[in-house]
N, C-alpha and C positions, 0 to 999 in steps of 0.2 A: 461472446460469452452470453450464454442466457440462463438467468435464474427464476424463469416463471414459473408459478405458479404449477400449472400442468405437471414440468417436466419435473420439479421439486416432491411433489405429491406420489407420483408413479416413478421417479427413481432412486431420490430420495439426494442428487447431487441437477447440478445445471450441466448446460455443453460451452462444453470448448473448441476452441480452436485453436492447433498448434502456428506457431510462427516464427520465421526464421530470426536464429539468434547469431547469424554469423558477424553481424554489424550492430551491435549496440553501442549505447551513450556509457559513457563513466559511471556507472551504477555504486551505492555505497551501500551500507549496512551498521548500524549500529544497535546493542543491545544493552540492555539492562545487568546488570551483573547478578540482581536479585527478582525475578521476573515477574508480572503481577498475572495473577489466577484466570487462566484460558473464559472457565467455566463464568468468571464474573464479568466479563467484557461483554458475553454472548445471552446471558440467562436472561434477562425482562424483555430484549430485542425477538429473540427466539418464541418467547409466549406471544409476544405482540402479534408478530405474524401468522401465528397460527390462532391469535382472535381476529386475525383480520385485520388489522389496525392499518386502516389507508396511508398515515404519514409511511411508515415502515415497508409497507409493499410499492409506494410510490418511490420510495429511498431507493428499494433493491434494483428497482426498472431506472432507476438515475445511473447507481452502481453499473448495470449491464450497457447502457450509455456511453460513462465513462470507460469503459474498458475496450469497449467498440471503436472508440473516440482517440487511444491512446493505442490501441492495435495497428490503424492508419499511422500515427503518428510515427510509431514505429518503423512501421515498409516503407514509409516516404524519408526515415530520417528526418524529421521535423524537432526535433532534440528540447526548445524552446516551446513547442505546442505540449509537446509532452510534457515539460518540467509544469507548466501552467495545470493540463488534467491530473497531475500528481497531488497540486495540492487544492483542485477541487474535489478529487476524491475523500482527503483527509478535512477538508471541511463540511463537508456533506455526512461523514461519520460521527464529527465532531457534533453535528446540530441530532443527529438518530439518539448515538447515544450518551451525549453530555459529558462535561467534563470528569463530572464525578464519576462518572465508570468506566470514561477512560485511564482515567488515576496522573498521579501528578510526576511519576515519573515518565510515562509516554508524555505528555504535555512539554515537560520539560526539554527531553529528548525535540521535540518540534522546538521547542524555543532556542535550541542551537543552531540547527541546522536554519532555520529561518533567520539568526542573527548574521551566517556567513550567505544569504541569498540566495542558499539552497532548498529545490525543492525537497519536500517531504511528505512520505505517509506512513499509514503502519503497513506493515504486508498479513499482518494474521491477528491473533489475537491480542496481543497488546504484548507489550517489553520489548518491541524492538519497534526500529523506523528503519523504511527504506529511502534512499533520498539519490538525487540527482546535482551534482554542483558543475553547472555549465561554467563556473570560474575557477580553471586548476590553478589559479593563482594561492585561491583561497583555501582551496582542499587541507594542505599540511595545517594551518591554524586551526579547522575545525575540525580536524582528527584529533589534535590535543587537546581542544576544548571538549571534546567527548569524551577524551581519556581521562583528563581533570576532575569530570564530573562522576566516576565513576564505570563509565562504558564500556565496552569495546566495541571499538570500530573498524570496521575491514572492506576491503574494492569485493568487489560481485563481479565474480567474472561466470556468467551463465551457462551450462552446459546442458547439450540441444542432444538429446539421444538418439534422434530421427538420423545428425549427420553421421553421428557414430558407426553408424550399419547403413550409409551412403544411399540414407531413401529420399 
């Protein structure tokens, strides 16, 4: 994944790289029942970069990092490396754009899944987390802890289009 600069400018998106999803980890999901505003997760972060602001363009080159870092993790099954870049991801988001604009129901939402030793992040703009619980012992209590709280919580089971049409 690369979101420099260059490529953001002249296309106005980063590149990716597709990767096989025939073996993944237990993946979860949970969201917000009342979701907080795309547009305010993104709005001072999005000015920054386009003033330039080195913390922020340094952040995006960590982000393309980790993603780089958790792609291997992936193709080798490494499950435990990955849970680890999960929640370096959501800490590094955590220090860009602060608590307060991440809002305290994403916050919270971390603070479950961190209370069952599940990794977590957000996967988009805020009201939901994605997480990883390497202990299916624990998954059914913190599916009801999310429900408790408000939530919904559901498994992630990936769908890879590429195997669809057998490329």
């Amino acid at each position: 994944m690369d979101f420099s600069k260059e490529l953001m400018d002249k296309h106005g998106y980063g590149s990716y790289i597709p990767i096989d999803m025939s073996s993944v980890p237990p993946f979860w999901l949970a969201y917000l029942g009342d979701p907080s505003d795309s547009g305010r997760i993104h709005s001072t972060v999005r000015q920054r970069w386009l003033n330039g602001d080195t913390d922020v363009i340094e952040a995006m080159k960590s982000f393309a990092e980790l993603t780089d870092r958790a792609r291997e993790a992936l193709e080798s099954r490494d499950w435990s490396k990955l849970a680890e870049l999960m929640n370096q991801n959501f800490e590094l988001r955590r220090k860009v754009y602060t608590d307060e604009c991440l809002g305290p129901g994403n916050l919270k939402m971390v603070q479950i899944a961190r209370t069952f030793s599940s990794a977590v992040k957000l996967p988009g703009s805020g009201g939901a987390v994605m997480g990883l619980c390497l202990d299916s012992d624990k998954l059914v209590a913190m599916k009801n802890a999310f429900q408790e709280a408000g939530c919904v919580f559901c498994h992630v089971v990936p769908y890879d289009p590429c195997s669809a049409f057998g490329q």
